[in-house]
C-alpha positions as CSV (number, residue, x, y, z in Angstrom):
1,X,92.5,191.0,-103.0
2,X,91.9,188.8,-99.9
3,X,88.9,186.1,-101.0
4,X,87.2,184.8,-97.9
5,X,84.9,181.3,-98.3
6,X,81.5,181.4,-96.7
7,X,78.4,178.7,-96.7
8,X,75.0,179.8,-97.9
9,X,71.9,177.9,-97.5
10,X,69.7,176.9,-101.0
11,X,67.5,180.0,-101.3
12,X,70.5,182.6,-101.0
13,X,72.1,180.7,-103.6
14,X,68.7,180.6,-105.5
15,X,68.4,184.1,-105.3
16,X,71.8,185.0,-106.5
17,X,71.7,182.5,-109.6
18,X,67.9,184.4,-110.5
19,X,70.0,188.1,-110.4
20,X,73.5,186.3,-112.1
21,X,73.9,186.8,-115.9
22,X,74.8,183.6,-117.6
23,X,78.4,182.6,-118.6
24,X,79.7,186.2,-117.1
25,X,78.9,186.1,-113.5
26,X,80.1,184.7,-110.2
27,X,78.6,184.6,-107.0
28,X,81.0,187.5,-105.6
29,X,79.9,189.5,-109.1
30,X,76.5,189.4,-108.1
31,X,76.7,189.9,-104.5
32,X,78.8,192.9,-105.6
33,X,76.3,194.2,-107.7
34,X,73.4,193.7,-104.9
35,X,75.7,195.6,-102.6
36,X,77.5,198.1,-103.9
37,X,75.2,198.9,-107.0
38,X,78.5,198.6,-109.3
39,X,79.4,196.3,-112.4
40,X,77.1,195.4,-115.0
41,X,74.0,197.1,-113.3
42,X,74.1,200.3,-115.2
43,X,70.2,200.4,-115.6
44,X,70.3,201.4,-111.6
45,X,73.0,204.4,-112.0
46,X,71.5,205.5,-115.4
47,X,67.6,205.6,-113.8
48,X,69.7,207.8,-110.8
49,X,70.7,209.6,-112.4
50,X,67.9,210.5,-114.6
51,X,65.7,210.4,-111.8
52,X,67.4,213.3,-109.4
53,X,67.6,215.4,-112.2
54,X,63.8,215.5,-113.1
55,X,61.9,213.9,-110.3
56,X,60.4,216.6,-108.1
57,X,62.0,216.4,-104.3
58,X,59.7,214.7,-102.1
59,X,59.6,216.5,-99.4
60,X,60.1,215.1,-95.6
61,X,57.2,213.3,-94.2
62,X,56.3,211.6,-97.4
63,X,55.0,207.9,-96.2
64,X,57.4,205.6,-97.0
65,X,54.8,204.1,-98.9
66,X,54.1,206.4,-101.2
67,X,57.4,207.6,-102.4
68,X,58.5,203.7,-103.4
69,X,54.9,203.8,-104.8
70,X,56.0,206.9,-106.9
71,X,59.6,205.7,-107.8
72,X,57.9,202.6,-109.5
73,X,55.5,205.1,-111.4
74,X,58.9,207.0,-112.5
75,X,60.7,204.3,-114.0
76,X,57.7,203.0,-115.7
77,X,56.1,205.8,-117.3
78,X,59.8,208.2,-117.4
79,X,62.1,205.8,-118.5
80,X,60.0,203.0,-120.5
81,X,60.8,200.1,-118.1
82,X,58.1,197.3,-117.5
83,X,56.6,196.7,-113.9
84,X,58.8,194.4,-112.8
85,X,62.4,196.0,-113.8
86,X,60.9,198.9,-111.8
87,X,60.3,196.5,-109.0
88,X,63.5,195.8,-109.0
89,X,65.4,198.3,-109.4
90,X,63.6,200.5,-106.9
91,X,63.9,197.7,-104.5
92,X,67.6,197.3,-105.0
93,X,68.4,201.2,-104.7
94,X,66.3,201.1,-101.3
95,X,67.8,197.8,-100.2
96,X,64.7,195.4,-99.7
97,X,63.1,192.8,-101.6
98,X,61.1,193.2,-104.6
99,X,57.8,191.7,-103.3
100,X,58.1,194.6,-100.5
101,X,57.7,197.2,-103.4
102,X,54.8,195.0,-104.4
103,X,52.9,194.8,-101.4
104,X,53.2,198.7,-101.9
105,X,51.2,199.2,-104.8
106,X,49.2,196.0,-104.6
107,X,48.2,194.7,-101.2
108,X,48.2,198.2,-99.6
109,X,46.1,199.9,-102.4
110,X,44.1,196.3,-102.4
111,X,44.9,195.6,-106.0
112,X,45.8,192.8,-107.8
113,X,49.1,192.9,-109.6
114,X,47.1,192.8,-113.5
115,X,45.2,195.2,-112.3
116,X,47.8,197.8,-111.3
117,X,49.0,197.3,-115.1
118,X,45.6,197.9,-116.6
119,X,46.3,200.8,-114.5
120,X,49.2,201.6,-115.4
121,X,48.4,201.8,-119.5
122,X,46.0,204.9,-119.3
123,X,48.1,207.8,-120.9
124,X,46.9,210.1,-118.1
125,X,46.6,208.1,-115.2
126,X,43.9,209.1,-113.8
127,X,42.3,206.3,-112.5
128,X,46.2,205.6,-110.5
129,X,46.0,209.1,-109.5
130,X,42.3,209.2,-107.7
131,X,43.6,205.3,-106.2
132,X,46.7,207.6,-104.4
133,X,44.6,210.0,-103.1
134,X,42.2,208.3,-101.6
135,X,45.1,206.1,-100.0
136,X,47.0,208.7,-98.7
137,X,44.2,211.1,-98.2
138,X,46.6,214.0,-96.0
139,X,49.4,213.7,-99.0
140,X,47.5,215.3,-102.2
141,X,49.9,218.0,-102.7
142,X,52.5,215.5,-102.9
143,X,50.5,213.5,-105.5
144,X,49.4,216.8,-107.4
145,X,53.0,217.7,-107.9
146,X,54.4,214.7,-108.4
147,X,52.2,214.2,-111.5
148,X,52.5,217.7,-112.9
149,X,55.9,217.3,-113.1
150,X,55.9,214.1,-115.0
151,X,56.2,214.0,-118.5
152,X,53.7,210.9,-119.5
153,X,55.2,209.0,-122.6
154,X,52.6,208.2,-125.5
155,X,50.5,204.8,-125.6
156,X,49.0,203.3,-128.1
157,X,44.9,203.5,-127.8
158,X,43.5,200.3,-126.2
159,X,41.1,198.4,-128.5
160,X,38.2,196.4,-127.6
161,X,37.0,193.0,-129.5
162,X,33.8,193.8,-131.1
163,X,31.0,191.1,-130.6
164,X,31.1,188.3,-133.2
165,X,34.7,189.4,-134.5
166,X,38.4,189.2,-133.3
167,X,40.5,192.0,-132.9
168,X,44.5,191.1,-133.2
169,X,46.6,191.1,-130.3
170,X,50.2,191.0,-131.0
171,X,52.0,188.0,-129.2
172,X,54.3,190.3,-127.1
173,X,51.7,192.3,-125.9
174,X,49.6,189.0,-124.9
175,X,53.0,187.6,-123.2
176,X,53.4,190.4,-121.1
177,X,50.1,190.3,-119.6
178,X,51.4,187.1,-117.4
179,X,55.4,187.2,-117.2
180,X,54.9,189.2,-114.2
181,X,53.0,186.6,-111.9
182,X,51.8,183.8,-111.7
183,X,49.3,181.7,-109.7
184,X,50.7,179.4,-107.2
185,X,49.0,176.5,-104.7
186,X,50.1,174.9,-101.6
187,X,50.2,171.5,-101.3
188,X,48.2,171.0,-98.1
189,X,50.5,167.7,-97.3
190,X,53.7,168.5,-98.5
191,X,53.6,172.2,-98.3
192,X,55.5,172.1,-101.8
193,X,54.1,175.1,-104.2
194,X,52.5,174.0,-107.8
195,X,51.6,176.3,-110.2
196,X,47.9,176.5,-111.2
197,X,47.1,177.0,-114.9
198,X,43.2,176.4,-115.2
199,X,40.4,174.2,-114.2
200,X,39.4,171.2,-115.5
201,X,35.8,171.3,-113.7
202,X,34.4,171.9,-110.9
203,X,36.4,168.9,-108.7
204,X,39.9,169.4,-110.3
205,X,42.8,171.7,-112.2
206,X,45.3,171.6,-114.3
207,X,48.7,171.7,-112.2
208,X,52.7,172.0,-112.7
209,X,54.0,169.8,-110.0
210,X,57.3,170.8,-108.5
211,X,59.1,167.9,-110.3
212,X,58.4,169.9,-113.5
213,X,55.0,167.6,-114.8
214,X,51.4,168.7,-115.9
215,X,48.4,167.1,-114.0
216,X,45.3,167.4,-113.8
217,X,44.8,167.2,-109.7
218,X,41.9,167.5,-107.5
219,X,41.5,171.2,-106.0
220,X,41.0,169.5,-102.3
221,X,44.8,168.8,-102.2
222,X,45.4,172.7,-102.3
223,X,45.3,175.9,-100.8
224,X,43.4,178.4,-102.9
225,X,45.8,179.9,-105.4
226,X,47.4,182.8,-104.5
227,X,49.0,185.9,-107.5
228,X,52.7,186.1,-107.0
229,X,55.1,187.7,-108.4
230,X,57.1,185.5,-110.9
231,X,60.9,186.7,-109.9
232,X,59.8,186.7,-106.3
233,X,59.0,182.8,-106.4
234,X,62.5,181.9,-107.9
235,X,64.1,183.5,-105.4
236,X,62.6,182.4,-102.9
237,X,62.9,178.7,-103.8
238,X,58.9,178.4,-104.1
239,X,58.6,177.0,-107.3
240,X,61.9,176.0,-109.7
241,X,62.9,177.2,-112.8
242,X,61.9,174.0,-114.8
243,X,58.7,174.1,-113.1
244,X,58.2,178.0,-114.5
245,X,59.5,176.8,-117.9
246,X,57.4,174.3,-118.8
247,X,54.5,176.2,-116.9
248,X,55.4,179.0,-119.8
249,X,55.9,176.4,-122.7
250,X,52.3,175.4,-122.5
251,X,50.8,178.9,-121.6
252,X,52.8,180.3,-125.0
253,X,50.2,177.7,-126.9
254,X,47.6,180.4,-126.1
255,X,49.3,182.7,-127.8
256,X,48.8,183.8,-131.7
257,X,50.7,182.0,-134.1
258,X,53.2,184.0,-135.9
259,X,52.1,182.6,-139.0
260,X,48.9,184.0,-139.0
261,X,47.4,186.1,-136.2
262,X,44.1,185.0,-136.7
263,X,44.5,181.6,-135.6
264,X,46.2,180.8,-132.2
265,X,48.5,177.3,-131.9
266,X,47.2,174.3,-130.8
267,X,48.7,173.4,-127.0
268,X,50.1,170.4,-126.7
269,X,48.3,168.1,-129.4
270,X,48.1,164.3,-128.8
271,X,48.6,161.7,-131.4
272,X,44.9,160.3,-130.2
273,X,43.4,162.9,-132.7
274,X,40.2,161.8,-134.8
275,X,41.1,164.3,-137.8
276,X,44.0,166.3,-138.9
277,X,41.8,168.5,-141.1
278,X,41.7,171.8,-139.7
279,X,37.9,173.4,-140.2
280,X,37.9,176.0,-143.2
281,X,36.5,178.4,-140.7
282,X,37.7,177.9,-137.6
283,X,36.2,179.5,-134.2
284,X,39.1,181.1,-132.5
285,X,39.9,181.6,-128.6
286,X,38.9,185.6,-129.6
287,X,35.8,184.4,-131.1
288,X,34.5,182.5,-127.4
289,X,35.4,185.7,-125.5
290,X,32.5,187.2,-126.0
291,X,30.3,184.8,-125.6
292,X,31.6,183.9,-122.6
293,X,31.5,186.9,-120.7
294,X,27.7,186.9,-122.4
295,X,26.9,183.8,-120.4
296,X,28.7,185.4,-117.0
297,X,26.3,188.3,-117.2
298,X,23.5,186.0,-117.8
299,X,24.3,184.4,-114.2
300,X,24.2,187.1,-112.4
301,X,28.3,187.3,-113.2
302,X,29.5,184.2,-111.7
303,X,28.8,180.9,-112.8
304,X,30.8,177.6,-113.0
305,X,33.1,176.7,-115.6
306,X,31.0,173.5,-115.9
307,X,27.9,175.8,-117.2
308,X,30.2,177.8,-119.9
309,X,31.4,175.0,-121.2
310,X,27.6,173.2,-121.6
311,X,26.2,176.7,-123.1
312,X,29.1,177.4,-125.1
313,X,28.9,173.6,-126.6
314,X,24.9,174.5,-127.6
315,X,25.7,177.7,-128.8
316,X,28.0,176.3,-131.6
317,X,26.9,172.7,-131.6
318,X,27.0,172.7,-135.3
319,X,30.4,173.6,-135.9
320,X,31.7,171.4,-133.0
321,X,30.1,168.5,-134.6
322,X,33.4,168.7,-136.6
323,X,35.8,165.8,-135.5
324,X,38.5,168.4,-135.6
325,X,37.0,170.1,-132.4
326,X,37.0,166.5,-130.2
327,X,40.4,165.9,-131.3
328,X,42.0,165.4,-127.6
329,X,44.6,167.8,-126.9
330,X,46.0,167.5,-123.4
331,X,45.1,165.4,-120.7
332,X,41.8,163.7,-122.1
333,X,40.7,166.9,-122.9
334,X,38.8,168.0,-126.3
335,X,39.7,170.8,-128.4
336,X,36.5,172.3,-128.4
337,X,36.9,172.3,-124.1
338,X,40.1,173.7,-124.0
339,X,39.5,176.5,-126.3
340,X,37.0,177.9,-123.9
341,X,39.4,177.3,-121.1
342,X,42.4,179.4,-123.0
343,X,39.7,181.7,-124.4
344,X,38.6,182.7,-120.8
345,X,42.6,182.9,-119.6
346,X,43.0,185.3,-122.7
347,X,39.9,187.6,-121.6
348,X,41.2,187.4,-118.1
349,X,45.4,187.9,-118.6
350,X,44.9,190.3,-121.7
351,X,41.5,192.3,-121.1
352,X,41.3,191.8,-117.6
353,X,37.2,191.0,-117.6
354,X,37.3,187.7,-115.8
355,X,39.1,187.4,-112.1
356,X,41.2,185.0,-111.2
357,X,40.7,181.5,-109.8
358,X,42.2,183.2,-106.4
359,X,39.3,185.7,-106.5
360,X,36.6,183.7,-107.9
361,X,36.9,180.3,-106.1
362,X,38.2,176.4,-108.1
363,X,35.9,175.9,-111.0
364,X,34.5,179.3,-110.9
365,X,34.0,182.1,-113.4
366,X,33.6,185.6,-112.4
367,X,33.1,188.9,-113.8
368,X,35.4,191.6,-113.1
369,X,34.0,195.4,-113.1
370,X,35.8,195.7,-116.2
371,X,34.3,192.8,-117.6
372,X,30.7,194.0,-117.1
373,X,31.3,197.4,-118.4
374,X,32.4,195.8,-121.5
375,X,29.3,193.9,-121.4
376,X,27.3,196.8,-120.9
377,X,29.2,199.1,-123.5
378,X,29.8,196.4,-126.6
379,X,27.8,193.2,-126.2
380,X,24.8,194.3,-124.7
381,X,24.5,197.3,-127.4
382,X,25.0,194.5,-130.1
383,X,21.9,191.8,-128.8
């Protein structure tokens, strides 16, 4: 075989190492998988294949829209495949980029990308359903079949924390809550894209610069943070894979430890700690939630991160008398304070009940819809 040598600029060769599998793959291996759907890629012919066999024919005139809409919803719900690997491979079979299937079922259905997976977890899929029909308002018959003919897998029944007591979350299910997207911010001088992870207060956030460092920097220097999807950003050279890593490395510390599921681990601990005595009864993330959303409805659903975290202190003043709790964790910042921070990421990322900092504005904590009904249905029924 003739070999030819070409030039390709940074992101092309960005975008072939985020689609290369290590220690196998060259760049002609993965061009020839993009392009002639061959090799290694067997998910793509197997999902084909599956898919022409038990799909319903979409007949001609379907919006173009709607049918990659559709073929998502197929590989999710027929074949067991998360968002993303749907993304893909229905953006690979059509020849486009992933984030054009996105703006499909996110931007054009005006939906955030967590909130197409909340979605996306009712057994019946209702909820998805109605969204489609209203969209495409002169395509129900299309919609009505399509779902007929699908053959919905079983999910587990979603539980809700009860007020005043934690409900256990496995780690993977927490995890894949954010490995999809991410929040990302301009740099309003240097254009360069950091990824946000939460605010400090009302003046600054926490920040992974593109040299792959945590900072806390003020929100002025920034465009408001916008959702993206993760895989999109690598290969498109917006943020780098050390800077996603160690973005990841410190998210992970919200996360349960596996040796007891109670308590979650500690994120980045300092050695400027006043005790290494860990309370007897500790108040976990789970715990705050709660409380927290308690306070948002109390605001009229939106209040700054500033008040939570004064209402919050008086609410368990007693136990955060404790020197464990003003132990500094990261970034001159006491236990007790980040624990209300992770506790509202894990009631936004896992629950959904809080929007983003994107949605809400910097320093900002809003209610979602889903966050008052829970208000309304288990904390207000409890006092």
């Amino acid at each position: 075989m003739n070999y030819h040598t070409i030039e390709i600029d940074k992101k092309v060769w960005n975008y072939l190492q985020s689609k290369a599998i290590p220690f196998k793959d060259t760049p002609n291996s993965v061009l020839h998988r993009i392009l002639f759907s061959e090799g290694n890629f067997a998910i793509l012919s197997r999902s084909d294949t599956i898919k022409k066999s038990l799909t319903p024919r979409l007949p001609d005139g379907t919006p173009k829209a709607l049918a990659q809409i559709l073929e998502v919803l197929y590989e999710i719900k027929q074949l067991g495949l998360t968002r993303t690997q749907a993304t893909n491979i229905v953006a690979q079979r059509r020849r486009t980029s992933p984030q054009t299937i996105i703006d499909k079922y996110c931007r054009q259905l005006n939906k955030r990308a967590y909130e197409i997976d909340r979605l996306l977890q009712q057994q019946d899929l209702t909820e998805f359903k109605v969204l489609l029909e209203n969209k495409f308002t002169n395509h129900k018959d299309v919609i009505n079949s399509f779902f007929r003919a699908l053959q919905f897998k079983a999910t587990k029944d979603s539980q809700s924390l009860n007020y005043g007591e934690s409900t256990v979350q496995s780690e993977s299910e927490y995890k894949h809550k954010y490995q999809n997207t991410i929040n990302i911010c301009k740099n309003k001088t240097s254009e360069k894209s950091f990824i946000y992870i939460e605010d400090i207060d009302t003046d600054k956030a926490l920040l992974v610069t593109p040299k792959g460092e945590i900072k806390p920097l003020e929100h002025s220097l920034f465009d408001a943070p916008e959702e993206k999807d993760k895989d999109y950003c690598l290969s498109q050279g917006l943020i780098a894979k050390q800077q996603l890593k160690l973005y990841h490395e410190f998210i992970d510390n919200v996360s349960f430890d596996k040796t007891s599921a109670r308590f979650p681990k500690e994120p980045f601990v300092s050695q400027k700690t006043f005790s290494s005595t860990i309370p007897e009864k500790k108040i976990t993330q789970d715990d705050l939630i709660p409380y927290i959303i308690k306070i948002l409805h109390k605001h009229g659903g939106r209040v700054s991160k500033k008040q939570v975290d004064e209402e919050i202190y008086q609410m368990f003043q007693d136990e955060f008398q404790d020197e464990w709790y003003h132990g500094v964790v990261s970034h001159g910042i006491p236990r007790w304070k980040h624990n209300i921070a992770f506790a509202k990421e894990r009631a936004k990322l896992l629950h959904g009940y809080i929007k983003s900092a994107a949605e809400s504005g910097h320093g900002i904590w809003e209610l979602t819809q889903e966050g008052e009904k829970y208000y309304q249905t288990v904390i207000g029924n409890n006092g």
